[in-house]
N, C-alpha and C positions, 0 to 999 in steps of 0.2 A: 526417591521420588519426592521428598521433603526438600527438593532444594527450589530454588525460582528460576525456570529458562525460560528462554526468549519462546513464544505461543510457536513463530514461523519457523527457526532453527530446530524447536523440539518435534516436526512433525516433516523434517524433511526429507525428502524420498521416499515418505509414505503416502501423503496428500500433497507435499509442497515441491517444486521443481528449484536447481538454484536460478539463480536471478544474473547471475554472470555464467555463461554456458560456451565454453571453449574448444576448439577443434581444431586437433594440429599445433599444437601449443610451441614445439620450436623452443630455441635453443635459450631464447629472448623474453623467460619466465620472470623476473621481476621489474621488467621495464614497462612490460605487458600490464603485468598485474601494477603496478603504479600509475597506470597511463587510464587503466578503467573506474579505479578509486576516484583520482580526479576528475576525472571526466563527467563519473556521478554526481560528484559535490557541486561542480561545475552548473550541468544541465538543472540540477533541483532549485538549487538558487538562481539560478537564470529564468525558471519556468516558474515561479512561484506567484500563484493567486490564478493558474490554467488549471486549477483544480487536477491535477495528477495524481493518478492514484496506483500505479506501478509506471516501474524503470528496468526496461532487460537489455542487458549487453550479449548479442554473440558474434562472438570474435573467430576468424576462420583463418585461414594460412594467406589470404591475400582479401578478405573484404571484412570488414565491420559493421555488423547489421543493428542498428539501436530501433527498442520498441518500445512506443509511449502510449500507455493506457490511461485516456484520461476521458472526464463526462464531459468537458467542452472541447471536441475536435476541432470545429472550427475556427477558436481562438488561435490553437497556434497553427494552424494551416493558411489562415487568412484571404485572402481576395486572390482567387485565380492560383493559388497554390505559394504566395508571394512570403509569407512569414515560415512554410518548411524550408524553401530555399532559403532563406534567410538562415535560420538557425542549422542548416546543413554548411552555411559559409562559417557559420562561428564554428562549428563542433573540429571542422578540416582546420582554418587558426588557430584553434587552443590546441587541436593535437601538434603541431606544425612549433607555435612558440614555446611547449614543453618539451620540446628535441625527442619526440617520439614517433616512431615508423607512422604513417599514412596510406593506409592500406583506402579501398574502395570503399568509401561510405555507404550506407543503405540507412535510408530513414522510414520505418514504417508508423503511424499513428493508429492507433485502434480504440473503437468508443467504448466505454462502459455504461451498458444499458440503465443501472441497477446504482447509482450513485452512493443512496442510503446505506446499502449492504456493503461498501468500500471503506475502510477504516483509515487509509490517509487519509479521504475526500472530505469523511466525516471529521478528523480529526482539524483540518485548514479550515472549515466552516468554523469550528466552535474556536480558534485563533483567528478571525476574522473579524469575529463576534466580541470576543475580546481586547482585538485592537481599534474596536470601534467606542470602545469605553464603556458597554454594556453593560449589567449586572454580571457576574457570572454563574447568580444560580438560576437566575430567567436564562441564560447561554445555555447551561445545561440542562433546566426541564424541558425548554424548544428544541434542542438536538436529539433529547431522547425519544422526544415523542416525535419524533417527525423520522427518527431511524425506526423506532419499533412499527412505525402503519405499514415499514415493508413488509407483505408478505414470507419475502426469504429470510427471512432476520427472525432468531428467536431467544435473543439475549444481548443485551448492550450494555457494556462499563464504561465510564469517562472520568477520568484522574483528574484533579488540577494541583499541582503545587505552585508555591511562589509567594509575592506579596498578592493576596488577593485581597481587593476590597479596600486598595491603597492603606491597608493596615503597614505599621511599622514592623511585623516580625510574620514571618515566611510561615505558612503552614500546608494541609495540604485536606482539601475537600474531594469529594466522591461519591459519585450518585447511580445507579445499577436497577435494571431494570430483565428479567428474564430471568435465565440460567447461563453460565459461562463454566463449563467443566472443560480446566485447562489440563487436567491430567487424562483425559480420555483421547487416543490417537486418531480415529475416526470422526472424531467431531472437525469440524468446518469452523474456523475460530480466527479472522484474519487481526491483527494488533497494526498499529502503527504509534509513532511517535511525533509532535510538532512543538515547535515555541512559539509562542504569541509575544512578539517585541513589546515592552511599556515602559512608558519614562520612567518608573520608578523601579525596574527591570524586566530580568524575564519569567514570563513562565510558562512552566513544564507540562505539558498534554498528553494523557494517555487514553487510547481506546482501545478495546478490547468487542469486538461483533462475532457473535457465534450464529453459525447460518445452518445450522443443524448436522445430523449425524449424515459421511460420503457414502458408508457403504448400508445398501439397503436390507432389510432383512429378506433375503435369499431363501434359505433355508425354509422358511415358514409359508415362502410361495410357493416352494417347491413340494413340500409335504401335502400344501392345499392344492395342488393341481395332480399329485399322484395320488391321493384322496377321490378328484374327482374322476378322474380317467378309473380308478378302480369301479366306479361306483356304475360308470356306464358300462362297463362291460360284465 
């Protein structure tokens, strides 16, 4: 338990579902699996600054459903539905010029109510902030306090390494607000990673949002309700 895993990876299948979800997988397992890699890398840099804050592939024996969880839906939806069709014409291209099968697309977009509580969302704010030429530790006391007024939210970390401060030698600042118990499997703990581009190069972003404990205490309701049913009869 003394080693460092990834927050999402360490709690998967128990809170977290995968993110590429395959059915019928066929004969055509690593052409598949090379065709969704890029496809990723693809869409994220293609989509970047639509504030996205998941990306899910499910891949079936004849369609490809792709779902985008992002707080501004109607950025990439656009006027009359004109920018999904739009990027349902790239996503068919890029699979078509990497000589990979083109099965039935399916594009769904879904909102996220709750932006603060989202930790890529959070993390493209505070590199947006950054590539704006900002301070970055006015970046960071604004993100955190502006993540902690959510309600769901009861713990926030934000990383920075790099040159910061257009100093000459790369270091790495950090600022934490809550509780963050990465070692506890029921906790609700989403992570993301981002770079903030700058001319004198990049740097590294990490958040870490803990939105409290999934499973409720059960047990202690259940004592208190057979407590009371005894009490009336």
């Amino acid at each position: 338990m003394s080693k460092i895993v990834h927050p999402y990876a360490h709690r998967l299948g128990i809170l977290r579902d995968w993110r590429h979800r395959w059915f019928s997988v066929g004969p055509k397992y690593q052409e598949n699996l090379r065709a969704d890699i890029l496809l990723r890398e693809y869409l994220l840099k293609e989509m970047r600054g639509m504030y996205i804050g998941a990306l899910e592939i499910e891949r079936g024996e004849k369609t490809l459903r792709i779902i985008i969880k992002t707080s501004r839906p109607g950025v990439i939806v656009g006027r009359s539905g004109e920018g999904s069709k739009r990027l349902h014409g790239k996503i068919v291209a890029f699979l078509t010029k990497r000589g990979a099968a083109v099965p039935e697309v399916k594009l769904d977009i879904e909102e996220i109510r709750s932006p603060e509580s989202n930790a890529a969302i959070v993390a493209y704010m505070v590199a947006e902030g950054l590539e704006k030429r900002l301070a970055f530790r006015r970046v960071l006391k604004q993100t955190i306090e502006k993540v902690m007024a959510n309600r769901d939210v009861k713990g926030v970390r934000i990383a920075l390494s790099g040159m910061l401060g257009g100093g000459s030698m790369s270091r790495k600042e950090e600022l934490k607000r809550g509780r963050i118990p990465l070692q506890t499997f029921r906790s609700d703990i989403d992570y993301a990673r981002e770079r903030a581009n700058l001319p004198l190069g990049v740097i590294g972003i990490k958040v870490w949002i803990y939105r409290g404990e999934v499973f409720a205490d059960t047990k202690g309701k259940e004592s208190a309700q057979g407590r009371s049913g005894s009490d009336r009869k």
